[in-house]
matplotlib code that plots the C-alpha trace (Angstrom):
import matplotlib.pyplot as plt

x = [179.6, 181.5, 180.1, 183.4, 181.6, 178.8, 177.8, 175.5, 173.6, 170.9, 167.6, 164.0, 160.6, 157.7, 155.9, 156.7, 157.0, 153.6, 153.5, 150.4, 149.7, 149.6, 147.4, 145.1, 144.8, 146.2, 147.2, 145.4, 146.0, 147.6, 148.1, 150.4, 151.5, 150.1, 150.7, 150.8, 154.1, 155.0, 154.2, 156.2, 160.0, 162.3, 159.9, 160.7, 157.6, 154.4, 155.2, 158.7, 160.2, 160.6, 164.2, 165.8, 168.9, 169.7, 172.5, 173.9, 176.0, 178.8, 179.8, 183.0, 182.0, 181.1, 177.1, 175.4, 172.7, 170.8, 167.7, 166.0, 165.8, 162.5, 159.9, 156.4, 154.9, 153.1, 156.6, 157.4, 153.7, 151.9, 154.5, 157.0, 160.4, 161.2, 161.8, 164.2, 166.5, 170.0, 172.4, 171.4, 171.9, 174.3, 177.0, 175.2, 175.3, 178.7, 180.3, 177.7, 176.6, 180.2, 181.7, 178.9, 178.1, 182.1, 183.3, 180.3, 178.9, 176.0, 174.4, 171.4, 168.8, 167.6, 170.4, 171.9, 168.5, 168.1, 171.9, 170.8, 167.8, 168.6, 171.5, 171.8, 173.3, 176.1, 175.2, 171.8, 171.4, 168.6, 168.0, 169.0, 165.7, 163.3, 164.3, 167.8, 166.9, 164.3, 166.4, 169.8, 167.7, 165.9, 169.8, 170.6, 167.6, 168.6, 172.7, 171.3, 169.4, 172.0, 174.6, 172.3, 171.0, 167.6, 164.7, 164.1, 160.6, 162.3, 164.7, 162.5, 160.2, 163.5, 164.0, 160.3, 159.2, 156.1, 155.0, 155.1, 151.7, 150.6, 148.5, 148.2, 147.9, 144.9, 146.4, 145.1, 145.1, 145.2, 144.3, 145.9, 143.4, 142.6, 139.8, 137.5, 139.8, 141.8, 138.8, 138.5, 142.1, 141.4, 137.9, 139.1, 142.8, 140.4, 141.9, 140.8, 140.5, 140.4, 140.7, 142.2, 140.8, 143.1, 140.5, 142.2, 140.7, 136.9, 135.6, 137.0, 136.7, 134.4, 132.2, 131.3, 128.8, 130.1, 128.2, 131.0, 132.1, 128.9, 128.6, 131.6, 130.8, 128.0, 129.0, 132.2, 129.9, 127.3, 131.2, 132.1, 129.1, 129.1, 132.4, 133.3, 133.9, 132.9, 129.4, 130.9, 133.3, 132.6, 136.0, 136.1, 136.4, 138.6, 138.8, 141.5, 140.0, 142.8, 140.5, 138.8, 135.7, 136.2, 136.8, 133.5, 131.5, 133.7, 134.8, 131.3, 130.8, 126.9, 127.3, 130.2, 128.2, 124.9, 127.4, 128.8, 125.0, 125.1, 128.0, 127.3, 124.1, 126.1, 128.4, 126.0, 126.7, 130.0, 132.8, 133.8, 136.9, 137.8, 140.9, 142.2, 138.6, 139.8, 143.1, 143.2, 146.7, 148.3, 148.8, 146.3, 143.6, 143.9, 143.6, 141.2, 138.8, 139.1, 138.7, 135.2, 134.2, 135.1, 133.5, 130.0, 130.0, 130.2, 127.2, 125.3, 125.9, 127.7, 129.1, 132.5, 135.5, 138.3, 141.4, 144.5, 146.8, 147.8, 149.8, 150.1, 153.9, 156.2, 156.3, 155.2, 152.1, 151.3, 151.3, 149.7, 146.3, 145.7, 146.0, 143.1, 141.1, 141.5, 140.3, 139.9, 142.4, 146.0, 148.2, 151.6, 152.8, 156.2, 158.7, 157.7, 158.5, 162.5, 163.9, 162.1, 162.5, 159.3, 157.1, 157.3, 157.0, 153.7, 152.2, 152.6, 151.3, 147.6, 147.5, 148.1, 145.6, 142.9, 143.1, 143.4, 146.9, 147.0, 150.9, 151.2, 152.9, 153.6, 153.1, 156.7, 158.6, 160.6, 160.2, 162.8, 161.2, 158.0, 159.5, 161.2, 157.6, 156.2, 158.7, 157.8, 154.1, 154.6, 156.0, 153.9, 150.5, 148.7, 145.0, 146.1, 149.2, 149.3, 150.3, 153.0, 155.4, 153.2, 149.9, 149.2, 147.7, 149.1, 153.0, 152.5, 150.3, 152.4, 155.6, 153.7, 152.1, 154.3, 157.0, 154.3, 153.7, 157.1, 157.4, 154.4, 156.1, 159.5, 158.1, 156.1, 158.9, 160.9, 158.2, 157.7, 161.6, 161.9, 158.8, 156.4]
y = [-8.0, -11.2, -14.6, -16.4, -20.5, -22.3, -25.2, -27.8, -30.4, -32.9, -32.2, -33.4, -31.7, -31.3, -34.1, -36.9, -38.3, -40.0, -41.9, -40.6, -42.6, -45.4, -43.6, -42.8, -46.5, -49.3, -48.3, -49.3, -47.1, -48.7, -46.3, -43.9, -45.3, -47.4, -50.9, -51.9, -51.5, -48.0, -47.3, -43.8, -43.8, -43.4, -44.0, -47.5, -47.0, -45.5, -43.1, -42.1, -40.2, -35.9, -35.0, -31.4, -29.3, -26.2, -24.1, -21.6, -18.9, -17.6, -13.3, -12.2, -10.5, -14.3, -13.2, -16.8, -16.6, -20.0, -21.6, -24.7, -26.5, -29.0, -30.5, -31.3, -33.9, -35.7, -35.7, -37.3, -36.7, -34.1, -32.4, -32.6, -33.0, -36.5, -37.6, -35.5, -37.5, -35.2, -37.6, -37.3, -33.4, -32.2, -33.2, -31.1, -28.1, -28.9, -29.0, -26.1, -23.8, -23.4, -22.5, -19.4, -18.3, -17.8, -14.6, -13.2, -10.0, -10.5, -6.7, -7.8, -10.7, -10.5, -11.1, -13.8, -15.8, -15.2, -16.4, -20.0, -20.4, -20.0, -22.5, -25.6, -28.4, -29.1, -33.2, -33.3, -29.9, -29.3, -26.7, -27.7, -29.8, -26.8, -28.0, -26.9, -23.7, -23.2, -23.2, -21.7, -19.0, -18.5, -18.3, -16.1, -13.5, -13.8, -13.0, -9.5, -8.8, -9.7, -7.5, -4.9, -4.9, -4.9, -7.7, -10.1, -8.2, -4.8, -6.4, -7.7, -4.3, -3.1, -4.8, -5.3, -2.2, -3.4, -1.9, -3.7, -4.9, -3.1, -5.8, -9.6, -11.6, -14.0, -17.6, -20.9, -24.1, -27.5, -30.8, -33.5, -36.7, -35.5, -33.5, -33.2, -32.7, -30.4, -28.1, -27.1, -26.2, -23.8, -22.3, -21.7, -19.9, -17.9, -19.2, -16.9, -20.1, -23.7, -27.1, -28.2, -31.5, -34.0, -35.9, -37.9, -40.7, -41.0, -44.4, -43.5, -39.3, -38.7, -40.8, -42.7, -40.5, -37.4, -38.1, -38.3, -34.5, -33.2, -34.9, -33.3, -30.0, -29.9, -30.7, -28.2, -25.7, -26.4, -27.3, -23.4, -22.1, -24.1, -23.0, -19.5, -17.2, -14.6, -13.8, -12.1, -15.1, -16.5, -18.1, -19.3, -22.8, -24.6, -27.8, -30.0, -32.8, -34.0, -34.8, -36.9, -35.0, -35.6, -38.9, -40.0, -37.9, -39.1, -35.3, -34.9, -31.0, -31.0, -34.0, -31.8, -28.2, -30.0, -31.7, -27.9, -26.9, -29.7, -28.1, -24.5, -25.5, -27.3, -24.6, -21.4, -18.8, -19.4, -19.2, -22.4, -23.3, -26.4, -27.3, -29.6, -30.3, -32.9, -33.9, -34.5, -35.5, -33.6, -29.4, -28.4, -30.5, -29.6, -25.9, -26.3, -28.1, -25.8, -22.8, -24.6, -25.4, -21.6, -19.9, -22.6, -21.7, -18.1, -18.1, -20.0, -18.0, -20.6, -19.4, -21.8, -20.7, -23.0, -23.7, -24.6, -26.8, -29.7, -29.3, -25.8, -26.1, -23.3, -19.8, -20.6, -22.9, -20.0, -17.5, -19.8, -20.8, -17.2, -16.1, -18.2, -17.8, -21.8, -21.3, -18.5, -18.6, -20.1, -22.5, -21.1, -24.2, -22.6, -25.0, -26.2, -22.8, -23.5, -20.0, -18.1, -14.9, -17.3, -16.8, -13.0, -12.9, -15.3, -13.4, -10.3, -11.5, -13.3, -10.2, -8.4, -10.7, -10.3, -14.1, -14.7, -15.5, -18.3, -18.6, -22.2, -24.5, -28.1, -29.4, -31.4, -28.1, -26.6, -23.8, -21.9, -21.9, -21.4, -17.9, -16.9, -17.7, -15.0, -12.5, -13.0, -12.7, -9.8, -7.3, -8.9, -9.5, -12.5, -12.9, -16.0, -17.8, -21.5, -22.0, -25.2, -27.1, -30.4, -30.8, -30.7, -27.4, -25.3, -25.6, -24.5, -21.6, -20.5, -20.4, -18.4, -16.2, -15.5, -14.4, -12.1, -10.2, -9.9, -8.4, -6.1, -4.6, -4.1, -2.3, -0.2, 0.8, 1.3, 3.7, 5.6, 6.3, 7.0, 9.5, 7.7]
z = [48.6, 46.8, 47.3, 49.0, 48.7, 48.7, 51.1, 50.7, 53.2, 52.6, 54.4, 55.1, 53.6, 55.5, 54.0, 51.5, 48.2, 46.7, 43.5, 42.2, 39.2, 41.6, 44.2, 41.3, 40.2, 42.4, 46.0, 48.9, 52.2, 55.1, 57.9, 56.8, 54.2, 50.8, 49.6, 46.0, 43.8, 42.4, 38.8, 38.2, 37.3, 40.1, 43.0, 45.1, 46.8, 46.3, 50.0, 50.6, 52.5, 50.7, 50.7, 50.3, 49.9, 51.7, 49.9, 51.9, 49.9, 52.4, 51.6, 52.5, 55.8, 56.8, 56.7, 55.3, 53.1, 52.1, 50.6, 50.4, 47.1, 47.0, 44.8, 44.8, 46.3, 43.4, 41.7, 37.8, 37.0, 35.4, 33.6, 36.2, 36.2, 38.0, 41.6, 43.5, 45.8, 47.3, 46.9, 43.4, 42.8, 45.5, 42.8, 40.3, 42.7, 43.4, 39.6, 37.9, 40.1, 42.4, 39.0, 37.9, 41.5, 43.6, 43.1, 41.8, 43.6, 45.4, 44.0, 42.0, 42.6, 38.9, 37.3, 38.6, 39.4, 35.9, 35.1, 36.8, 35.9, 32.7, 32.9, 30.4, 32.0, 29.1, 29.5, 29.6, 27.2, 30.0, 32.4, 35.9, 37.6, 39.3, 42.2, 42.3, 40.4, 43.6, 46.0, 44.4, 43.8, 47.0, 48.8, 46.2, 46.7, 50.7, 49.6, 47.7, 50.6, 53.0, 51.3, 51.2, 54.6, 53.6, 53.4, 50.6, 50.1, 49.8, 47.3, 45.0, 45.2, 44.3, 41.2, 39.9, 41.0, 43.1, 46.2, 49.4, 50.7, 53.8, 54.7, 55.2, 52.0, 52.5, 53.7, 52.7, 54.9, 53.5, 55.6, 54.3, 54.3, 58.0, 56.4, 59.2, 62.6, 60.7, 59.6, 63.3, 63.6, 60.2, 61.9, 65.2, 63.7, 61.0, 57.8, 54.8, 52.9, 53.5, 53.0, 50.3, 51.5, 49.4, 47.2, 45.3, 44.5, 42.8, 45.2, 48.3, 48.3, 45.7, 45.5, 41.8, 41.5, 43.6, 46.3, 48.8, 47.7, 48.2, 51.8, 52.4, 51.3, 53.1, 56.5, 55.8, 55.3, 58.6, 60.5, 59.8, 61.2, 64.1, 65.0, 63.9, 67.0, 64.6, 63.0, 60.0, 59.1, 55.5, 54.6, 50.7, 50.1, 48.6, 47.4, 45.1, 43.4, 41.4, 38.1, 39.7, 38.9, 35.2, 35.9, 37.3, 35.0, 32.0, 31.2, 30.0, 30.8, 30.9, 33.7, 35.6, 35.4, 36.6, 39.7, 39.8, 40.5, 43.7, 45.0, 45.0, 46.7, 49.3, 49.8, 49.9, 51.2, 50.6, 47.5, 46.3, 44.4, 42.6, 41.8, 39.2, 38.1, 35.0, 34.5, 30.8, 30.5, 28.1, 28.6, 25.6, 26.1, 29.8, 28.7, 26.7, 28.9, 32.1, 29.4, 28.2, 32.0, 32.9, 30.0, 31.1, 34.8, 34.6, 31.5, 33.7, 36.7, 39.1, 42.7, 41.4, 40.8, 38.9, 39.5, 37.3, 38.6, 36.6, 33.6, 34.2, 35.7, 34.1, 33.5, 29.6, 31.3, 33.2, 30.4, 28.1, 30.4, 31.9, 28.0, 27.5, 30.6, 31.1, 34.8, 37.1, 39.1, 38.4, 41.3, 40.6, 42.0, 43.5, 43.3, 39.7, 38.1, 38.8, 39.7, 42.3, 39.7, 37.6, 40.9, 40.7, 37.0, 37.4, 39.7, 37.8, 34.9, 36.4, 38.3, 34.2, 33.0, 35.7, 36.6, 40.2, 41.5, 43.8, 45.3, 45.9, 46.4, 48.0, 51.6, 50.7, 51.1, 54.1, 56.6, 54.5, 51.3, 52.5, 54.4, 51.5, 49.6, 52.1, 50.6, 47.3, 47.9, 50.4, 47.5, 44.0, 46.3, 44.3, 45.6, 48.4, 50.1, 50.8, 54.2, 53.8, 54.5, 55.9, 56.0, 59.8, 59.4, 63.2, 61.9, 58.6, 59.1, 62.0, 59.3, 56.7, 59.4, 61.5, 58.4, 56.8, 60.1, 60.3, 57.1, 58.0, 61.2, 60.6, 56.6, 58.9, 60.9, 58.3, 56.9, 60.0, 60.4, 57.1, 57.1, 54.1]

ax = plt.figure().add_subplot(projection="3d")
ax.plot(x, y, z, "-o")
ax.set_aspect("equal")
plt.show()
């Protein structure tokens, strides 16, 4: 089946744009929004509103297959490539990828997500920003599929020779900064994880001395109880911190492992994850200090898991912090890998390297790419799912969901008639 044209249109994410150098340091909330004057490149505020591009890939027997290109919220830091406005890259679309993608046959998802992500953009001597690369390659997954007559989960089986998960991959809710309303909307819907909580900043969510985290922790943990409709619910938690931990205890590991020892207390009986413990900004010395923070909690014995986030973009990043067991469990932060072909190739490999696979992700994404995210995880099975686009908690778990059991059914049935 020949791809015929591509069409592009501008979108919206479901969430925004944040500047977070300037969060980290200057900004002041106000309402929605934040005052103070943006410090990263590109941004003209420190909030804005997050932008998309759907490409839709049109096959000669007029079926139209499409993805949603999008970036992270927390843009141009970390490693990242810069803000991602449309106006910006719907040319780019337009003059490279028309060209490599027309008259190509839509017959194998590998091979031509490998063929763009792989591209170097002749005047820049760059790939294409993951952005594009994420979403090109999400329509072209759904073209193969489409010409095929099969789902994007059975394609990518297919190709990587995985197995289709017979059951639900665990789902993880985040809050936003509504951290405490929100929790009740995760109990009562039976989130296998939660919150994510958004902390951010060390005065105003952590607390100088962590003392606002551990509040926090606390009354999460008593919240849950009080409001389970089941006895044997024990959700993990799960919390991002954003390096502000390092930050109050001035990366000094004795100071964070005898905090760790507050928290675990907090949290018992239940698992808790920290992400993003230290942000040491730079991609060795952030490997190497979650690797020395790993390596402590589990001699001592800590009910803590870690989890990699910053600096760990790429495929490479990936590769190179679940080589050194720089955490114990890895964000594969989706739309920061480029090509969606990265995700599967991520997964596979923490899952190689018995290092928890966390399929991430950012609340600025779209309902389309968080589907298609369902796909991936529903053939390569990493160990949890973020529930996205938004941080309202009810739409984006009903998107990730709702696709999954989906998947589940109509695999079953295909099963049944087929007589596996």
């Amino acid at each position: 089946m020949k791809i015929i044209d591509i069409v592009c249109s501008n979108g919206k994410t479901g969430f925004f744009f944040d500047d977070q150098r300037a969060i980290k340091t200057t900004a002041v909330n106000d309402g929605n929004t934040y005052k103070g004057e943006p410090v990263t490149k590109g941004f003209t505020s420190i909030r804005q509103a997050g932008e998309s591009i759907s490409v839709m890939i049109i096959l000669e027997d007029g079926q139209i297959a499409y993805g949603d290109c999008a970036a992270v919220q927390y843009s141009g830091t970390g490693g990242r490539d810069p803000l991602f406005l449309a106006k910006d890259y719907i040319p780019v679309i337009e003059k490279f990828i028309y060209p490599i993608l027309i008259g190509k046959e839509a017959d194998s998802f590998k091979s031509l997500a490998e063929e763009v992500d792989d591209f170097i953009n002749p005047e820049t001597g760059k790939k294409l920003h993951t952005a594009l690369r994420y979403g090109i390659t999400q329509a072209i997954l759904d073209a193969v599929a489409k010409s095929n007559k099969k789902l994007m989960a059975e394609i990518i089986a297919e190709e990587y020779k995985t197995k289709i998960s017979e059951k639900a991959i665990p789902i993880f809710m985040q809050s936003g900064d509504d951290r405490y309303k929100n929790v009740d909307k995760m109990i009562i819907k039976g989130a296998d994880v939660l919150p994510h909580a958004l902390i951010n900043n060390v005065k105003q969510k952590l607390g100088e001395n962590g003392e606002l985290l551990l509040e926090y922790v606390a009354w999460l943990r008593n919240r849950i109880f009080q409001v389970r409709n089941e006895e044997d619910y024990y959700p993990v938690l799960h919390i991002d911190v954003y390096g502000t931990i390092g930050a109050a205890f001035d990366n000094d590991y004795d100071r964070i492992i005898e905090y760790f020892r507050k928290l675990e207390k907090a949290a018992f009986p239940l698992t808790l994850r920290i992400e993003g413990p230290m942000d040491m900004e730079e991609r060795e010395a952030q490997m190497l200090a979650l690797k020395e923070i790993t390596k402590r909690i589990d001699e001592e014995n800590i009910n803590i898991e870690i989890v990699a986030d910053e600096w760990c973009n790429n495929l490479d990043d990936i590769k190179y912090f679940a080589d050194n067991k720089a955490g114990h469990m890895i964000q594969i932060k989706t739309p920061d890998l480029g090509g969606i072909n990265n995700i599967i190739e991520a997964v596979m490999y923490c899952k190689y390297k018995n290092v928890g696979a966390y399929q991430g992700g950012t609340c600025n994404e779209t309902d389309r790419s968080a589907q298609v995210c369902v796909h991936i995880a529903m053939a390569v099975e990493p160990d949890q799912i973020l529930a996205k686009p938004g941080m309202g908690v009810d739409e984006g778990y009903m998107i990730v969901f709702n696709e999954m059991n989906r998947i589940l059914a109509l695999t079953k049935r295909r099963n049944r008639h087929e007589g596996i």
